[in-house]
N, C-alpha and C positions, 0 to 999 in steps of 0.2 A: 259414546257410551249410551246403551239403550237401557233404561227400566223400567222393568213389567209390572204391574201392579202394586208399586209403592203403598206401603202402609197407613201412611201419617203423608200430609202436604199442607203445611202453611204458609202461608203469607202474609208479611207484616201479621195483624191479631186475626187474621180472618183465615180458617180453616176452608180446603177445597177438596168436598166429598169427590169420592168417585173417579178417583183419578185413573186410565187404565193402561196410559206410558208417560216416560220422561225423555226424552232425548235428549244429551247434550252434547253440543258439537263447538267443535276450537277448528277456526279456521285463519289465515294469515290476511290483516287487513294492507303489509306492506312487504314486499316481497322485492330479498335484493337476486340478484344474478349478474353471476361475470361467467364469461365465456374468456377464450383463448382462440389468438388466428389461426389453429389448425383444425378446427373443425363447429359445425352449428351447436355441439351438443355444452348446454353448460358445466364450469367445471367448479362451481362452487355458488352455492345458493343460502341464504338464510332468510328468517321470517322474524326480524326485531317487532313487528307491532301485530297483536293479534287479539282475537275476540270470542269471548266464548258465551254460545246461544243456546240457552235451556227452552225446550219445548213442548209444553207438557199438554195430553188431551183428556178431557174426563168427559164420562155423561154430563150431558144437560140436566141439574133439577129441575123437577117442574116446576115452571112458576119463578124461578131464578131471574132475578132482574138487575142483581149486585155484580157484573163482569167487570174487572178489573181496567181502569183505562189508561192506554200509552201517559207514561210519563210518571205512573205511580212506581214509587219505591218501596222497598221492603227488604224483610229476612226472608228468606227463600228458605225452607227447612223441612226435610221429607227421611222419610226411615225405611228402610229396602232390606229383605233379606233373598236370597236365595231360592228358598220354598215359603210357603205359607207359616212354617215353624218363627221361631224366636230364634233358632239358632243362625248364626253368624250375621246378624243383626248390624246395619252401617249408617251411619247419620253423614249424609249432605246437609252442609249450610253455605252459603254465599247468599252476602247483598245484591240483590238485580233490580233490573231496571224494567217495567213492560213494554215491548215496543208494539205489541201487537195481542188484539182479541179478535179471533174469528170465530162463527158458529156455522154447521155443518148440519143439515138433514136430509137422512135415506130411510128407506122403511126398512133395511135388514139392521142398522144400529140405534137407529131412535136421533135426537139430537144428540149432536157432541159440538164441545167448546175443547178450541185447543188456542194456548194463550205462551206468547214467545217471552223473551227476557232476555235483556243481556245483563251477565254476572258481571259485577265492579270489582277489582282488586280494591285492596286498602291501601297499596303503595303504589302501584305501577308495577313492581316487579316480582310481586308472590302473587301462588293461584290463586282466581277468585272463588275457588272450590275448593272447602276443606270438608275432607273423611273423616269419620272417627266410629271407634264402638261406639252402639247403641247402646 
């Protein structure tokens, strides 16, 4: 899931100006497969253990010295709509985890900070991302 210009990005109590995408991505950390002796092609595969990576980039402020460092926790909470309007307004929340700050400089964007996260379920087996109206 890609988002464009998220409105609103907190973390934990700390607000993150500037934000200008979000990725999140769910990929399989353990991958079964069986096959069948009549041919290489699998005939049945599941993904029981998986992980899901929010990835969000914003300008660098200037003079920002506050980048969040692996290992910090928080609420992850951002509000997206559609167009620049109020109309059909969606609130992401999930607990994550940081695993990563990197900083980025070119002279056709300026600095940018884009910073990873892995979402935590609350049980193991609900999403660690819940939609809702805004």
């Amino acid at each position: 899931m890609l988002i464009l210009n998220p409105r609103h990005v907190t973390f934990a109590s700390t607000t993150w100006p500037d934000v200008t995408a979000v990725a999140i991505n769910r990929e399989t950390t353990r991958l079964a497969l069986d096959h069948t002796d009549h041919g290489p092609h699998p005939t049945f595969a599941e993904a029981p253990q998986q992980r899901t990576t929010i990835e969000l980039t914003m300008d660098l402020p200037r003079g920002d010295l506050n980048a969040p460092a692996p290992g910090d926790q928080g609420t992850l909470t951002l509000i997206t709509s559609p167009s620049a309007s109020d109309a059909q307004r969606r609130k992401l929340t999930c607990t994550a985890v940081v695993t990563k700050s990197h900083h980025d400089l070119s002279l056709k964007r300026g600095a940018t900070r884009t910073i990873t996260l892995v979402a935590l379920s609350t049980n193991g087996a609900t999403d660690p991302i819940t939609i809702t109206d805004a």
